[in-house]
C-alpha positions as CSV (number, residue, x, y, z in Angstrom):
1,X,90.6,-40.9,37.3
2,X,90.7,-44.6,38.6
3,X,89.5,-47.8,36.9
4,X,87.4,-47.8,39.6
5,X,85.6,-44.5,39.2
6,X,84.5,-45.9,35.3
7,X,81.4,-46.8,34.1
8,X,82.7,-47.2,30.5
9,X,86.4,-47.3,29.4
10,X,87.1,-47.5,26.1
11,X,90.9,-47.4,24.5
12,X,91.5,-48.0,21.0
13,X,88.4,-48.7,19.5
14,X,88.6,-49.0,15.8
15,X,86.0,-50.6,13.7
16,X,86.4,-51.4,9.8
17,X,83.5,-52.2,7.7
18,X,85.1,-54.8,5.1
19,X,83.8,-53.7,1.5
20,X,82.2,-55.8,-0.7
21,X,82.7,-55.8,-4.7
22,X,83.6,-52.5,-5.6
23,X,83.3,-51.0,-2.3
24,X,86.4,-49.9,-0.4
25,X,86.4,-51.1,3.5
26,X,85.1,-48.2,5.7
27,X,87.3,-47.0,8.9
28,X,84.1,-46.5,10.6
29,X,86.3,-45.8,14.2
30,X,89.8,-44.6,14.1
31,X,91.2,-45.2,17.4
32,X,88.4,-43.9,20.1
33,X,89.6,-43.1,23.3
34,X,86.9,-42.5,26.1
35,X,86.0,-42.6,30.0
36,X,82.9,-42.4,31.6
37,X,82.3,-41.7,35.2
38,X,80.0,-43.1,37.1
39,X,77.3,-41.6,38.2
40,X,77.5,-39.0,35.1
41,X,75.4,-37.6,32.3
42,X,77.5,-38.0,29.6
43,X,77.1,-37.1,25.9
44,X,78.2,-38.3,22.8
45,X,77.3,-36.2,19.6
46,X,78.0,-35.9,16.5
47,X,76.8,-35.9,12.7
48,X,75.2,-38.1,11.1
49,X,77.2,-41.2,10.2
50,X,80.6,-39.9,12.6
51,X,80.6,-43.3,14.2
52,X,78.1,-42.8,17.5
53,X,76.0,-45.5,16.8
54,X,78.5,-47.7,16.2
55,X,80.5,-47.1,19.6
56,X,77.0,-48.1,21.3
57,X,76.2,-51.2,19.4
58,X,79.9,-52.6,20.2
59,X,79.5,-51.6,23.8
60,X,76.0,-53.2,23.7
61,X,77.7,-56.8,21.5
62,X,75.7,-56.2,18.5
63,X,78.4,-55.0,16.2
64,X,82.1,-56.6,17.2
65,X,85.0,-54.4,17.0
66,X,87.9,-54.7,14.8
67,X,90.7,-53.8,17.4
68,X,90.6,-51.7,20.8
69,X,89.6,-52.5,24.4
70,X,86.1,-51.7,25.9
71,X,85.1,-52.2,29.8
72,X,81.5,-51.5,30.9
73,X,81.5,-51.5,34.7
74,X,84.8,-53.3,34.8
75,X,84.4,-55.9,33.0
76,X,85.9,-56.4,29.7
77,X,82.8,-57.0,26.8
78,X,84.8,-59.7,25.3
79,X,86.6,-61.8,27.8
80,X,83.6,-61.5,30.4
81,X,80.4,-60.3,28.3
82,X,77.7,-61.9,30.7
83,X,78.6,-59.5,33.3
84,X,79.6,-56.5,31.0
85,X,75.9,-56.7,29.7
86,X,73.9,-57.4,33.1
87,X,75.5,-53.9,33.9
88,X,74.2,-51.9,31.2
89,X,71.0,-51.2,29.4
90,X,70.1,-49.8,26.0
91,X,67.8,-48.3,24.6
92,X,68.3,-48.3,20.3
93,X,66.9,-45.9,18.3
94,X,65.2,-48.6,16.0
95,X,61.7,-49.1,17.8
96,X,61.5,-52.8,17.7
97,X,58.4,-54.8,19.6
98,X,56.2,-58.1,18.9
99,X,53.5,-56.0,18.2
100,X,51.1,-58.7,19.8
101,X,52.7,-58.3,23.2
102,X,50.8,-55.5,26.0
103,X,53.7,-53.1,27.6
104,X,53.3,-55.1,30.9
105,X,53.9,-58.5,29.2
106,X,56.9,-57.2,27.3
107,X,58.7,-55.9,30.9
108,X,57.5,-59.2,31.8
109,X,59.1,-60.9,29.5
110,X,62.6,-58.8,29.6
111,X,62.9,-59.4,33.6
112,X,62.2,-63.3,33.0
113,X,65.3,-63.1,30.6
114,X,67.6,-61.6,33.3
115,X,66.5,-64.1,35.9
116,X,64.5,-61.5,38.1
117,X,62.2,-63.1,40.4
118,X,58.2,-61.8,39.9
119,X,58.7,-60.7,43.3
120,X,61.0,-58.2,42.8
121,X,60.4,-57.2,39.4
122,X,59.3,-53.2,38.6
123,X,57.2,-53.9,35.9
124,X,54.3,-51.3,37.1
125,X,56.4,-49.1,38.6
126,X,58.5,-48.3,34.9
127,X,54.9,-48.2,33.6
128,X,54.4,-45.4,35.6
129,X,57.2,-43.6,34.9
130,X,57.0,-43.6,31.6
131,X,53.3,-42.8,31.6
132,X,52.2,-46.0,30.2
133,X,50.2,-47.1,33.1
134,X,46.7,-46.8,30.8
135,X,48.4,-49.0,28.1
136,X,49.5,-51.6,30.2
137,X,46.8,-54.0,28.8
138,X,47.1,-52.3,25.1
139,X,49.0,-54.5,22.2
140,X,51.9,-52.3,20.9
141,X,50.7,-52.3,17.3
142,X,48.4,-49.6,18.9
143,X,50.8,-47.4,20.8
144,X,51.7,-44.5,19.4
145,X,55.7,-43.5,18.3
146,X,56.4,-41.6,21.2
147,X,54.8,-44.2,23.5
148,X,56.8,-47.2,21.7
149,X,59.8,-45.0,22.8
150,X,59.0,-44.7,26.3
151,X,58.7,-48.5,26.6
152,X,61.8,-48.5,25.0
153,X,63.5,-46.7,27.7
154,X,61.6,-48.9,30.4
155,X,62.7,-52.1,28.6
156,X,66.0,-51.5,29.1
157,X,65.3,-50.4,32.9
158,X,63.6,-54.1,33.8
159,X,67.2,-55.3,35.6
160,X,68.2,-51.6,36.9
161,X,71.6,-51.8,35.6
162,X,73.9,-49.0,36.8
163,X,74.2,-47.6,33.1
164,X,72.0,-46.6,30.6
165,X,72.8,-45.8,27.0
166,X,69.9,-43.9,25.5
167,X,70.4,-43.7,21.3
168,X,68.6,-40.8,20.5
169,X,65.9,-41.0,23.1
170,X,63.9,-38.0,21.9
171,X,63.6,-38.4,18.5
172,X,60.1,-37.8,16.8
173,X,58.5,-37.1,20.2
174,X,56.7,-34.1,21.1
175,X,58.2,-30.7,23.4
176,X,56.4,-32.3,26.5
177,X,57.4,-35.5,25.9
178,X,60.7,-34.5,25.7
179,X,61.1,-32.8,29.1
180,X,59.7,-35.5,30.8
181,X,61.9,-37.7,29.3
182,X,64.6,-35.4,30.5
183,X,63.3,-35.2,34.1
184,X,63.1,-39.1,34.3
185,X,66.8,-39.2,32.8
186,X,67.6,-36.5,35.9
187,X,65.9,-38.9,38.5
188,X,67.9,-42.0,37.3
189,X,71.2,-39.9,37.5
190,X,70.1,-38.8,41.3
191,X,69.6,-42.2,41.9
192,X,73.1,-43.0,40.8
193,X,72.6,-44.3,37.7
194,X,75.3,-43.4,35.1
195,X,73.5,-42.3,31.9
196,X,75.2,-41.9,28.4
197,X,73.4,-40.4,26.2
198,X,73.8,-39.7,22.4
199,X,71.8,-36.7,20.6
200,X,70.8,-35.0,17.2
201,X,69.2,-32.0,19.8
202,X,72.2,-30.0,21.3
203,X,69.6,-28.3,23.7
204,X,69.0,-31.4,25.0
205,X,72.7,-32.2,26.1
206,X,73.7,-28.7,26.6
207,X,70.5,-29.1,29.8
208,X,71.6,-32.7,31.0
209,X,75.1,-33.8,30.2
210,X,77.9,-33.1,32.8
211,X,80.5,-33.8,29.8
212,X,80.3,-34.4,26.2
213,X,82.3,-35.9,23.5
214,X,82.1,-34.9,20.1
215,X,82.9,-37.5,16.9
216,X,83.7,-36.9,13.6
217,X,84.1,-39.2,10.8
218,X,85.3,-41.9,13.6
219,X,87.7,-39.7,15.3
220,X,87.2,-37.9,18.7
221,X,87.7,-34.3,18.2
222,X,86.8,-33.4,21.5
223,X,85.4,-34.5,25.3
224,X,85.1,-32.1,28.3
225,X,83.1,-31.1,31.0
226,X,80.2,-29.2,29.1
227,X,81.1,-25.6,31.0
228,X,84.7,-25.7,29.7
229,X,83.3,-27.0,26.8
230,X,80.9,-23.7,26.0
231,X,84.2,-21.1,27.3
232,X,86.1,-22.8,24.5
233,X,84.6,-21.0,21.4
234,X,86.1,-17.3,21.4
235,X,82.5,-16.3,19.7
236,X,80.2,-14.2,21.0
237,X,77.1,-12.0,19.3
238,X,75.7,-9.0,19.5
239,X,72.3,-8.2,17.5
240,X,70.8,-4.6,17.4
241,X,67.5,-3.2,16.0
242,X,67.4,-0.2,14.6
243,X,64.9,2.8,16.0
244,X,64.2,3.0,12.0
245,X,64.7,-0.2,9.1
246,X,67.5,-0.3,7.2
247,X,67.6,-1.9,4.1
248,X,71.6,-2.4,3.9
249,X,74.2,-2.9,6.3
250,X,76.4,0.5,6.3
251,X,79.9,0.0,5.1
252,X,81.7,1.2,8.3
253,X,80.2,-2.5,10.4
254,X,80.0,-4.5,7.5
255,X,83.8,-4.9,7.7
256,X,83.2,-6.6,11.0
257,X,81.1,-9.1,9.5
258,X,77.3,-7.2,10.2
259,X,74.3,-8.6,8.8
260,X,70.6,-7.9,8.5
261,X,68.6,-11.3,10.2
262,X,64.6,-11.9,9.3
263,X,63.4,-9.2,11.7
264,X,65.8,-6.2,10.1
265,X,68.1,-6.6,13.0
266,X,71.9,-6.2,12.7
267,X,73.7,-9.0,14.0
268,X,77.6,-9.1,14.4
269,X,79.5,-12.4,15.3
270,X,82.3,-11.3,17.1
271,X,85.6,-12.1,18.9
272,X,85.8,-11.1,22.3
273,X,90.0,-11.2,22.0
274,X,89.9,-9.5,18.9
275,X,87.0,-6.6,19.4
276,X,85.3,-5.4,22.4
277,X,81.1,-4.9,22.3
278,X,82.4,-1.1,23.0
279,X,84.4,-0.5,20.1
280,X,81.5,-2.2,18.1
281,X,79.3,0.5,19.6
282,X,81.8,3.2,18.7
283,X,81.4,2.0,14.8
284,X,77.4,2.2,15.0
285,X,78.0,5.3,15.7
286,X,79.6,6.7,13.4
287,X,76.5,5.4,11.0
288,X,73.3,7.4,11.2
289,X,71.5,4.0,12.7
290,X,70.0,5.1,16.0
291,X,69.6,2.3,18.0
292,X,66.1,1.0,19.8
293,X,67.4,-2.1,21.6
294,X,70.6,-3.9,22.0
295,X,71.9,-7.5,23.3
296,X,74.8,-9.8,23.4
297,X,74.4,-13.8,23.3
298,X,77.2,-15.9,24.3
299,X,78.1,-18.8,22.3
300,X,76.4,-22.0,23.2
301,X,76.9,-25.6,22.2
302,X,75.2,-25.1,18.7
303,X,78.1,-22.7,17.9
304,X,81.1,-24.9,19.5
305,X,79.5,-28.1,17.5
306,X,79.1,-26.7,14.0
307,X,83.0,-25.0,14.8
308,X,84.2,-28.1,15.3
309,X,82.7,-30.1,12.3
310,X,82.7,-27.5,9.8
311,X,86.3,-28.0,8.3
312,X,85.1,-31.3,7.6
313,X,82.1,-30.5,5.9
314,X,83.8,-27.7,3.9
């Protein structure tokens, strides 16, 4: 892929916390490598503390890096920042507002700082699509958390910048909230804005992001396009419930790693490359569980995530 198809190129970037006192300096990134298409849905997760957050404050010039290159739309954050940040727009996870400014004075105010004329400014139009259009005359202090996060997303919408990095966008707000969050993050991308987008809720980038990039502890363990990402895991599952409860798993499909969930159901994590769901069969069978219902689950991104981290954890 070209320069020129980028939204975001990153090479390099390392970041080290100096320590103070008795503290030892933290290696917060250890070398990040990462490009961004345009026009894309990408994802960056990751656990708590891998080093997300800190990627998107030195792309947004809060937090300055400690070695590495970063280019948002072309232009280099350091040598040219003006342009580097008239591209983008993000929206933090800290909700931060003068809590004596309306909605429509704050995208007011945020246009007037990028030099948009009144004329063309989209002020009741982001209002809209974020479902704010009754709050519009409301102080903030009165908004609820959800709401605050909305006009978070519009704020960083005022100058329609061909990126937007959204830092835990759906955090704390309710199951409808959150899809229409989604569906406005799906009408951007149609538009051709390039969206990147980091997440605690692997739902949510399993159903938007085209590719995703997994940290750990400042180190990129892995970034694909999120259908080779899910064939990756060799892991699929098979759960049965039994015509009758059982109150232990018989010896003969314990040895394959059987269990009893919640419901009394036997579930069995298994390799596809190592056993097939018939041979599983063929060792219920020689059990006396007779078998009312029966269904395999492939692995999804919950499975490839917690794979992935795990050995670091352990």
């Amino acid at each position: 892929m070209t320069d020129q198809e980028l939204a975001i190129k990153i090479r390099g970037l390392k970041k080290t916390y100096d320590g103070e006192g008795a503290t030892e300096p933290k290696e917060a990134l250890k070398g990040i490598d990462l490009s961004i298409p345009k026009g894309s849905i990408f994802g960056l997760l990751g656990p708590n503390g891998a080093g997300k957050s800190t990627i998107i404050n030195i792309i947004a010039g809060i937090v300055d890096k400690t070695n590495g290159n970063v280019e948002v739309w072309g232009f280099d954050i350091n040598e040219d920042t003006r342009n580097a940040k008239a591209n983008i727009g993000i929206v933090p996870q800290e909700i931060n507002f003068d809590v004596y400014f309306t909605p429509f004075e704050i995208l007011e105010l945020y246009a007037g700082y990028y030099g948009i004329p009144k004329a063309e400014r989209r002020s009741e139009e982001i209002l809209e699509a974020m479902r704010l259009e009754e709050q519009r005359d409301a102080y903030t202090r009165f908004l609820s958390g959800g709401m605050k996060r909305r006009l978070l997303v519009g704020k960083a919408m005022v100058h329609s910048p061909p990126i937007l990095v959204l830092d835990e966008p759906t955090a704390g707000v309710d199951v409808e909230l959150r899809q229409h969050i989604w569906q406005y993050v799906r009408d951007l991308n149609e538009k051709g804005v390039t969206i990147v987008l980091t997440t605690h809720y692997l739902e949510e980038a399993e159903e938007l992001c085209d590719e995703i990039a997994i940290i750990n502890h400042g180190e990129l363990v892995i970034c694909d396009k999120t259908p080779n990402l899910l064939k990756q895991l060799d892991e699929k599952m098979v759960v049965i419930h039994p015509v009758s409860a059982i109150d232990e798993v018989p010896i003969e499909i314990r040895e394959i790693g059987a269990k009893l969930n919640e419901e009394g159901a036997i579930v069995i994590h298994f390799s596809p490359s190592v056993i097939t769901v018939g041979q599983i069969l063929d060792k219920v069978a020689k059990t006396s569980i007779e078998i009312a219902d029966l269904r395999t689950e492939e692995s999804d991104l919950e499975d490839i995530f917690l794979q992935l981290t795990k050995s670091e954890k352990e």
